[in-house]
N, C-alpha and C positions, 0 to 999 in steps of 0.2 A: 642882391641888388634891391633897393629899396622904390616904394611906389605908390600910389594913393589908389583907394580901393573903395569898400563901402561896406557896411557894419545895418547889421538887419536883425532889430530886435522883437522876435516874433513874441506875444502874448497869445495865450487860450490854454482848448484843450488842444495838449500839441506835446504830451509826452506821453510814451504806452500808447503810441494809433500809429506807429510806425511814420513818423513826421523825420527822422533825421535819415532813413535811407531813403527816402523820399524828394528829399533833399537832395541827398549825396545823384539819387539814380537822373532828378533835373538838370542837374550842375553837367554832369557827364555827356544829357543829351544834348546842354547847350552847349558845351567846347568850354564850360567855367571852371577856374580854381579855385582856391579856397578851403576853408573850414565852416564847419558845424559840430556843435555843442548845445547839451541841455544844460541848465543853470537853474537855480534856485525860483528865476524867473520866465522861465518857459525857454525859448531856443533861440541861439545867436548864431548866426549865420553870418563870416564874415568873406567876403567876394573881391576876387582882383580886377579891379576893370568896373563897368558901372552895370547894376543890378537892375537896372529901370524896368525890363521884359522880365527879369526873372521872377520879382516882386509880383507882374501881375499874373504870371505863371502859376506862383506859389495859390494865391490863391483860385486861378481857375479850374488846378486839378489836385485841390485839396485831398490829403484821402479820405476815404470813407466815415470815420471812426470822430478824424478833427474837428478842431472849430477853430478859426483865426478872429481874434479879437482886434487883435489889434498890429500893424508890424510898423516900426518904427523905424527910419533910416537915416544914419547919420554918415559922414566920410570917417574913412580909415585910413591909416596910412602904417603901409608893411614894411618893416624895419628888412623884412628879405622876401621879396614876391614869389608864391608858390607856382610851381608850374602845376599841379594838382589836385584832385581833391579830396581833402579828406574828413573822417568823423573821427575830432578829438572824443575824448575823456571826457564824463562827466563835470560839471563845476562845482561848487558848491552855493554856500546862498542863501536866505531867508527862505522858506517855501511860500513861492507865491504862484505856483501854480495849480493843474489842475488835474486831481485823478479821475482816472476814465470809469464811466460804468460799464458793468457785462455789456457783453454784446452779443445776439442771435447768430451763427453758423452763416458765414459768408457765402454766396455760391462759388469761390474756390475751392472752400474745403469741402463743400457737400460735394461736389462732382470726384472732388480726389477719394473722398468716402466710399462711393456709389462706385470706382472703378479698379475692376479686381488685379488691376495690373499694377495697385499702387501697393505700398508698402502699410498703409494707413487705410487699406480696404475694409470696411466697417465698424473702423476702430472710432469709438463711441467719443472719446476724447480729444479728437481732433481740434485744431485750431490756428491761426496764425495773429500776425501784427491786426487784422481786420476786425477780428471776432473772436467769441473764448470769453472764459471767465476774467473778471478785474478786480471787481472793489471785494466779492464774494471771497477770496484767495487771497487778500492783505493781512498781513501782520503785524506789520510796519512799514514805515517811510525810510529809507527810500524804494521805492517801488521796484525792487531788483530779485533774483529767484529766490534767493536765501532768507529773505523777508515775509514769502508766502508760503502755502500749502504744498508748493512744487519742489520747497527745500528737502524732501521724502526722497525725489524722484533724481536721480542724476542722470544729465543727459546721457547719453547712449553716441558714440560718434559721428553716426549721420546726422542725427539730429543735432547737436552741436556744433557739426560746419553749416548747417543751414543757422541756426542762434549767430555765429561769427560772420555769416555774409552780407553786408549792405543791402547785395545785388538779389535776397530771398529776401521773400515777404516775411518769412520766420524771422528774420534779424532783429534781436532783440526782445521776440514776444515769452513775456517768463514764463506762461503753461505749457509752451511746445513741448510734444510729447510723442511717441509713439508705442506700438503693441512692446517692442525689447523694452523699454528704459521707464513708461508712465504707469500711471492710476492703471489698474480693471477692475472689472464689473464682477458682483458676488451674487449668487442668489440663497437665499436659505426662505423655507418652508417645511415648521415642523423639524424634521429628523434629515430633510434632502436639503444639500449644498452643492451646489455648481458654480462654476469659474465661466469668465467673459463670454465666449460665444455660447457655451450651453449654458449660460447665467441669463442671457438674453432670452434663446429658446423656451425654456422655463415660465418664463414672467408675460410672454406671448401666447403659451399653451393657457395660461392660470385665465388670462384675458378672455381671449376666445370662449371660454366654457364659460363664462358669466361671474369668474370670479374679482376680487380686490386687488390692488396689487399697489403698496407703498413705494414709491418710487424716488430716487434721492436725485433732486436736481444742481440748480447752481448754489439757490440762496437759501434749500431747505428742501422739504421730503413735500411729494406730491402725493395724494389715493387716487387711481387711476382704477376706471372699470368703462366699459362698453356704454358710450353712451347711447346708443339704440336698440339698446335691452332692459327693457322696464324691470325685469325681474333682477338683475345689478346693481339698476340705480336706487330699487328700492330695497336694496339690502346694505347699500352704501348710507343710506338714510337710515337707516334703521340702528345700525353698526354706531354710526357717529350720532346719532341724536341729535338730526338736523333734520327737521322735520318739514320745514319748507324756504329754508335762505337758499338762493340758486347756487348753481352750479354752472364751474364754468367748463367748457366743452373746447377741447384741441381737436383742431380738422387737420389732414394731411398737408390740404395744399390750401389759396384764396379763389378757386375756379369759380365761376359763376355770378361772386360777389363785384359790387361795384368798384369803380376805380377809387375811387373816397375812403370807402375801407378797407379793401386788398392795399394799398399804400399804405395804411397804418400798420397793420397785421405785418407785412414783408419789410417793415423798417428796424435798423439795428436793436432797438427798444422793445422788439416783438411784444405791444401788451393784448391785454384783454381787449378787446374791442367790444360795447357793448351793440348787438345785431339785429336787426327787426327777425323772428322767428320766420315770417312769410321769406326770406332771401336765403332761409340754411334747409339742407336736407330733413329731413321728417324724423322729427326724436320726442319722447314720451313726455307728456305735460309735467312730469313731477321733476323734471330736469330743470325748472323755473314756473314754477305755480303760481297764476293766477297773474302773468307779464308776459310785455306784447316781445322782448326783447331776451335776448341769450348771450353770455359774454363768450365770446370764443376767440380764440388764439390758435399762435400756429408753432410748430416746435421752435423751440429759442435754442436747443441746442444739440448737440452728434443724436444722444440717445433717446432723446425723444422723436427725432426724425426717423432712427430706426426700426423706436417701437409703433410708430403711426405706419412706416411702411408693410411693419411687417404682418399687425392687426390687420390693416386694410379696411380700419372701423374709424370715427369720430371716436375719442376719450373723453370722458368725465376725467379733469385732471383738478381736483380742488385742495385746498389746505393740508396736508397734513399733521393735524394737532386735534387733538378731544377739544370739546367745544368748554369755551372759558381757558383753554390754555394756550400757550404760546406755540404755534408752528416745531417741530422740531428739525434742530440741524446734525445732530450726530448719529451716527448708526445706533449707539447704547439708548440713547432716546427713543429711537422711534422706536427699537425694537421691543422697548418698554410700555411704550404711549400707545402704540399702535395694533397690539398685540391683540386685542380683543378684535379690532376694525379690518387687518387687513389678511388675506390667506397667502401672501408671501412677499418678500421683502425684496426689491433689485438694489443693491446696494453697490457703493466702489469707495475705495480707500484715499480717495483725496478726501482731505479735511473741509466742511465749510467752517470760514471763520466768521462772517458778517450774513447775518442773517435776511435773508432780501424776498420781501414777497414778490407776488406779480403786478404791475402794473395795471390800472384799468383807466380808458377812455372811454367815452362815447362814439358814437358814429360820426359826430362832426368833428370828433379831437380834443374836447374838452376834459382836464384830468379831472379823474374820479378819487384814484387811489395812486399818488406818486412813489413808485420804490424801483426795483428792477428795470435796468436799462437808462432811467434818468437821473436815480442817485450815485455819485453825490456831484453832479455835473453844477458849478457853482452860478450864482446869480448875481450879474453885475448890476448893482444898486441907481436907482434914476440920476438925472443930472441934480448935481449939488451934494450927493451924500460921497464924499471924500472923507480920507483919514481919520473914519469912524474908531473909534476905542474897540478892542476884541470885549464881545460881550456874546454871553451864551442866554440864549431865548429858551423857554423850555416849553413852550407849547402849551397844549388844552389835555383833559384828562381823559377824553376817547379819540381815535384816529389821531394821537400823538405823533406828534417829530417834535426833535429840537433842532435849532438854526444856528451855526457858529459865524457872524458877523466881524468885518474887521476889514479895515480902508475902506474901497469901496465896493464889496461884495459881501454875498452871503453864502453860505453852505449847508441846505436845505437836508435832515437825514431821511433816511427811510420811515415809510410808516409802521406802525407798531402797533395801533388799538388801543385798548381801556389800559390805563397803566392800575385798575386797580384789579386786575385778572391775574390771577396766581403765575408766577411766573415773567410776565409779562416785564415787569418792573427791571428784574433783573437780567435781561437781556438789553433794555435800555439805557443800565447802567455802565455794562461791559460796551457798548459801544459807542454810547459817548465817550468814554475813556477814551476806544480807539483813536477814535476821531479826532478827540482834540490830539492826543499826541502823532499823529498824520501828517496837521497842521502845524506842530508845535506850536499849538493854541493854548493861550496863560489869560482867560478873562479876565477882567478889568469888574466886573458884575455881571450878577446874575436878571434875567427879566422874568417876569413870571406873569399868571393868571391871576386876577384880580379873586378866586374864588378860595376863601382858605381852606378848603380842604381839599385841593388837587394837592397828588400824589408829589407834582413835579417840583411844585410851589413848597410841599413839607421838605422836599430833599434839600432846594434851594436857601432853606433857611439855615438846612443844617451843614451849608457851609459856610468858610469862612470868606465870603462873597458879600460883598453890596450886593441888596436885592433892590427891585424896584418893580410894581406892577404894572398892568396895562388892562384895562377892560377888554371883557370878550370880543364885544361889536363892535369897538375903535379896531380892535386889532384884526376882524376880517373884514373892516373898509378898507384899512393904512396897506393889506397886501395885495386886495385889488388895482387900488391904486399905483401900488410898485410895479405888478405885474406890468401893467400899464404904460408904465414908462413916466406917470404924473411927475410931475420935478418936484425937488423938495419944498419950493418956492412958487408952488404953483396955487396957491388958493387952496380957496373950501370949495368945496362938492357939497351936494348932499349924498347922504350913506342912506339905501334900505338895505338891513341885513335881520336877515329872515331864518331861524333856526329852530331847534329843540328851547335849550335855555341857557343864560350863562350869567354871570354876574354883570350886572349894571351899578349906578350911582346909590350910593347906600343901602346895598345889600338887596334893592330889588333884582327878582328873577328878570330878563328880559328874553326875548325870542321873536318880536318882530317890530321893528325899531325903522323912525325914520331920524334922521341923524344928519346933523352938520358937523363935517369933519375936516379938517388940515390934517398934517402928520402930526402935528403936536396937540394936538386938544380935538376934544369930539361933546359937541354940546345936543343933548336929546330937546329933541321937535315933536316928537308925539309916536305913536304905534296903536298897536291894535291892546286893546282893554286885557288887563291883568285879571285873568279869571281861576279858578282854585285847581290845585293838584290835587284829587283826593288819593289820602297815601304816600303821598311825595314820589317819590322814583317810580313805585308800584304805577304809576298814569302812564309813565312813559312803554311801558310794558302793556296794559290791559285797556284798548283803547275803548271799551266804555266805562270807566271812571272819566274820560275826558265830555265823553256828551252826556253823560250825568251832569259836571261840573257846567255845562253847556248851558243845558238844559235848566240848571236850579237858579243862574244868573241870569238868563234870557228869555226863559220859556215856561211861560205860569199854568200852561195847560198843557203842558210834554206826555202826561198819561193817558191822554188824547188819542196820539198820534201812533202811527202803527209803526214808524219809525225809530221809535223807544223801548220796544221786543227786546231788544239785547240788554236792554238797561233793566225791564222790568225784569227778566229772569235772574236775576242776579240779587242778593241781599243790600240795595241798596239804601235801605232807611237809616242805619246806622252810618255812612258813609256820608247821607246828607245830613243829618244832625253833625258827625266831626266837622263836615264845611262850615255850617252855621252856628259853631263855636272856635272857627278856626285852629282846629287843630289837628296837626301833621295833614294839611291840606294849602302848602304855600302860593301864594297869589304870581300866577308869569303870563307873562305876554305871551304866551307861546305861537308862534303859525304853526310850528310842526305838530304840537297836540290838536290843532282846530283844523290841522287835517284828518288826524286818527278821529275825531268826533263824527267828522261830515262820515268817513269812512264805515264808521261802523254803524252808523245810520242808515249806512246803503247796507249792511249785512255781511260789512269786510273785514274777516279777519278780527273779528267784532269784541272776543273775550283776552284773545292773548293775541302778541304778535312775536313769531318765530326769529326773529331779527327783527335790530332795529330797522325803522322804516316803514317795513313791509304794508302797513296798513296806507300810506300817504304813495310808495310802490305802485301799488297794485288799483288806488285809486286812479293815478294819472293813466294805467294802463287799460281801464275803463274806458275814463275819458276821450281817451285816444278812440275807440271804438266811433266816437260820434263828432267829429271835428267840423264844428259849430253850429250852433241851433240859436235860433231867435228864444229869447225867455226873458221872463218876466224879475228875475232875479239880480238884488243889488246889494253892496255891501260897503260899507259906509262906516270906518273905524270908531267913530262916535255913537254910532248905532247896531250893535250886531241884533239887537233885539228884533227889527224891522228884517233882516237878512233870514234870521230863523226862520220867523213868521213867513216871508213870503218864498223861503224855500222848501218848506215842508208844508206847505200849500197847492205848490205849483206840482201837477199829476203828468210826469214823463216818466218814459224810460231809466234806469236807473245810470246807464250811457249819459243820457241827455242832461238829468241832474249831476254829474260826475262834471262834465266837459262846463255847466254854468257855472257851479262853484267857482275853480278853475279861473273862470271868465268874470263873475264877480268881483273876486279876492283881488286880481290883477287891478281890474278898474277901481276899487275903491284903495285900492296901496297906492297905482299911479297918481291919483287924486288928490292925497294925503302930501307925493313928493310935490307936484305940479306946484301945491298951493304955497307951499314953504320955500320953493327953489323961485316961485314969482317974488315972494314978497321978499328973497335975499337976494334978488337979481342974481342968480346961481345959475349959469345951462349946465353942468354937467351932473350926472345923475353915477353914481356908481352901485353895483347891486350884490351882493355877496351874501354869503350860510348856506349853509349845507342843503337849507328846501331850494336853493336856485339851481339844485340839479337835476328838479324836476324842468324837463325839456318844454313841457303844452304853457307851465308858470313864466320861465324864461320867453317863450313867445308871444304871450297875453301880454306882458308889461314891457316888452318891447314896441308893440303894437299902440300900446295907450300913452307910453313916454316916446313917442316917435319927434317931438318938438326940441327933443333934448337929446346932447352928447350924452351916452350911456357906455359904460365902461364895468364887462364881466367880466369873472375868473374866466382864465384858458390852460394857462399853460401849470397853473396848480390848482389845486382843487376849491372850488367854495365851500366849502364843509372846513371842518379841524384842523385840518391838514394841513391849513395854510397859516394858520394862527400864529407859529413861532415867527414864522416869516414877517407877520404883520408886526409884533413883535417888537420884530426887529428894527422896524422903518420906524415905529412910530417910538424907540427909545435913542435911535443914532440922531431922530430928528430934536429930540428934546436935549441930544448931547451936542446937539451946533449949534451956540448961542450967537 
């Protein structure tokens, strides 16, 4: 018998999160019939009778993992009305939807973990529809078992009538697994090998005694050692030749922390969260030298929850890769790479396919490092960017992603670092492969970095692609702006975007830039004074060549001043002659070098910096020490010479001059936007690069442009990492004529 019905076409993320038994198990509790189906375009749900409650159902008890974009409802009419419900058959169909990232251990599975009556009683691999490996485990599209790292493992019969039941959270999740049929855990150290449960023991005992221990995660190998044992942390340091970039620290649980950040940390994306030290247990300074904050995290997944439970200690859970190379993801790698570093390996034989670091935020939420947990959850593009051309972004040359663009989204990849670090490149290369064939992604062109000799920019030419550049700073305004929501049609802004350095309008270095921007065009209003690299790269490494360079353009009596100790000790008469013949001494706007100057002026970090950063780091974490002082200090982009002068004048605490700079810099950048945004009748201010993740910067220039809409990165990073993104907007807008 035939009937009219209703046709519900769901868009998001709404396949791989267990969305169609979810479905199926609503339908059942509302007394509905019908079908459900995934499709090329996310899930069609079609219903006898009218869906009106169901719809607002769907989205009330979304599960955990989804996202509903959008649901779309039209009438249906059933050529034979079902009396029940079922889940068809896949569809087929363009791919337009959306694969899930990993996700941290649900408290289902952890409690079915933790309990000895379960079958899956500390089996490190656990997982269902909620949580468990995703993008890490792809091979290809379609995202079915045969496609990923779980095609090794066949199920086992219990486990596959839980795969076959609607009514199980397991229905459908391709890592399901247990102790008879999945992955286990290997340990080898030296000449001893041990299997799953004494593989664990093992790597527990190695812990406890203060030793290393490599440890293989989702999206690549962790070094883990006791992080409240100075004598480990400083052998972990020693071993990798990481002499002071932090370390990030895994706590068992979020107790004691605030509800701000125990929400971040307990959310499916388990990242880094960066932590005031004063809110975490008592751990040895060399865990993060000379910073008010500690990144920590809480297990993301079965085995590291068990290795936290069974320590009973905080971990140092940081990279594992030798420094300058890529992370490793397969057991032959690390046991290769890591061999000097670590005194035993916990190793298991699922494959990583896609290489995925850890995430990091801030304690307000703001993305630091985008990868694990939110790649490659895609990005729906502002109002007006439709039926964009597929076009591949390829990013900046440090803290690289590339962005695959097309209609009206984006698909933002993982972060990756220096594509010019051994290694590194060609991890990059293998996953965008992936990716685009994921998407059965065919660019139409390629976009690049205006700078010719990134890495991403030579690959780009060496295909056979349309290329087309986009300046640095246009492109980390145009992703603030996306982030944003600015429509494409919405005006100019003014842009401050404050970094290291990148290419500007005929080949000037730029790095702190005030900017009139649309998506399509980005015209320079002025910045802070182009002052000399001595060295070129060498500055960005050894932050006194920057107050040298400071110093020989601002300051006629610098040998003066007691402040110039780092400079004077150093061979620098030859380094000012190359300046004052300009040679391999390039002229940039830098703000991020004229942090390392002020810094090393205070005595920070003064000849070399261990990471990048560290010296502008470890400044702000000064500054923080003294959260505000009256001073006499002003900074005026037309004048730094007057700034020098009257801050290496003024006699405070080395705090108090930390926290003026700081307060300076903000007020005379605000100044700079204020006066260009009056005279273009402009209120919105947007503020992006990588120095806006200094937290005390971002609150000074909030404070000073408080007259104006102001618009920062949040949900991706102000630094590199957003640049394909930006990219992206500012090449689909110049393709909507």
């Amino acid at each position: 018998m035939s009937g009219n019905g209703i046709q519900l076409r769901v868009r998001g993320k709404v396949q791989g999160v267990g969305f169609r038994p979810f479905v199926w198990q609503l339908a059942q509790a509302m007394g509905l019939a019908g079908d459900v189906c995934n499709d090329g375009q996310g899930v069609l749900v079609r219903l006898a009778g009218n869906g009106e409650c169901f719809t607002a159902r769907l989205r009330q008890d979304c599960p955990p993992l989804a996202r509903i974009d959008e649901v779309d409802a039209q009438p249906f009419s059933w050529e034979n009305l079902p009396d029940t419900f079922t889940i068809r058959h896949s569809a087929g169909g363009t791919m337009d939807t959306q694969i899930v990232p990993d996700a941290a251990t649900c408290p289902a599975c952890l409690a079915e973990m933790r309990d000895p009556r379960e079958r899956r009683y500390r089996y490190p691999f656990i997982n269902c529809t909620h949580c468990g490996p995703r993008f890490t485990i792809i091979r290809a599209m379609p995202y079915d078992r045969p496609a990923t790292s779980m095609a090794a493992f066949p199920l086992c019969p219990p486990c596959g009538a839980e795969y076959r039941n609607p009514a199980d959270r397991r229905f459908h999740a391709q890592p399901v697994a247990c102790p008879d049929c999945g992955p286990a855990l290997e340990w080898l150290s030296g000449d001893v090998h041990a299997a799953r449960e004494a593989a664990l023991r093992a790597a527990v005992k190695v812990l406890k005694s203060g030793g290393i221990v490599a440890v293989k995660g989702l999206g690549g190998f962790h070094l883990a050692c006791d992080a409240q044992n100075p004598a480990a942390v400083a052998r972990l340091r020693a071993r990798k030749h990481r002499p002071t970039k932090p370390l990030a620290v895994m706590l068992a649980n979020a107790d004691g922390l605030p509800a701000s950040i125990s929400e971040r940390l307990l959310s499916p994306a388990a990242p880094v969260v960066l932590t005031p030290k004063n809110l975490l247990p008592a751990m040895p300074e060399a865990i993060a030298p000379g910073l008010d904050r500690i990144g920590v995290m809480l297990p993301a997944n079965p085995l590291q929850h068990l290795l936290l439970a069974d320590v009973q200690r905080p971990l140092v859970m940081t990279s594992g890769n030798l420094s300058g190379k890529p992370p490793a993801i397969t057991n032959g790698e690390a046991l290769e790479a890591l061999r000097e570093i670590a005194d035993g390996f916990l190793l298991h034989n699922r494959d990583i396919l896609q290489r995925m670091d850890d995430s990091v935020v801030d304690a307000q939420g703001s993305m630091l490092r985008r990868a694990r947990g939110y790649v490659p959850d895609a990005i729906t593009l502002p109002a007006g960017f439709d039926d964009i051309p597929a076009m591949l972004c390829l990013g900046a040359e440090m803290k690289n992603t590339f962005c695959l663009v097309r209609g009206n989204q984006a698909v933002l990849s993982q972060h990756f670092g220096d594509l010019s670090d051994d290694g590194v490149e060609q991890q990059w290369r293998s996953a965008l492969a992936v990716m685009q064939q994921m998407y059965a992604f065919t660019p139409q062109r390629a976009i690049c970095d205006a700078h010719p000799a990134y890495r991403a920019r030579q690959w780009a030419e060496e295909q056979a692609l349309e290329t087309q550049t986009v300046l640095h700073h246009h492109a980390h305004a145009a992703a603030c702006l996306a982030e944003n929501g600015w429509p494409r049609n919405g005006g100019e802004v003014i842009a401050l975007t404050l970094d290291g350095i990148g290419m500007g309008e005929n080949g000037a270095l730029w790095g702190g830039e005030c900017l009139r921007v649309s998506y399509r065009d980005c015209e320079h209003l002025g910045g802070l004074p182009a002052v000399a690299l001595p060295g070129g790269d060498l500055a960005a490494a050894q932050p006194w060549r920057n107050l040298l360079a400071q110093c020989l353009a601002f300051v006629p009596d610098w040998l003066q001043h007691a402040e110039t100790r780092a400079v004077r000790r150093q061979r620098w008469q030859p380094l000012a002659v190359a300046v004052s013949r300009g040679l391999n001494s390039p002229l940039a706007s830098s703000c991020g070098r004229l942090f390392d100057a002020v810094a090393c002026a205070l005595d920070i970090c003064p000849e070399s910096q261990g990471y990048e950063g560290e010296a502008a780091c470890r400044l702000e974490a000064l500054a923080a020490q003294c959260p505000g002082v009256a001073h006499p200090v002003t900074l005026s982009v037309d004048n730094l010479a007057r700034f020098w002068q009257q801050w290496l004048d003024w006699q405070a605490t080395p705090a108090e001059r930390a926290w003026a700079f700081h307060d300076a810099l903000a007020k005379g950048l605000a100044a700079l936007c204020a006066l260009h945004a009056r005279r273009l009748s402009l209120s919105t201010v947007c503020l992006s690069g990588g120095v806006l993740h200094n937290r005390l910067l971002r609150a000074r220039l909030s404070h000073y442009l408080s007259d104006f809409t102001l618009l920062f990165p949040s949900r991706l990073p102000a630094g590199d990492g957003a640049i394909s993104f930006g990219q992206a907007v500012v090449a689909a807008a110049r393709s909507c004529l």
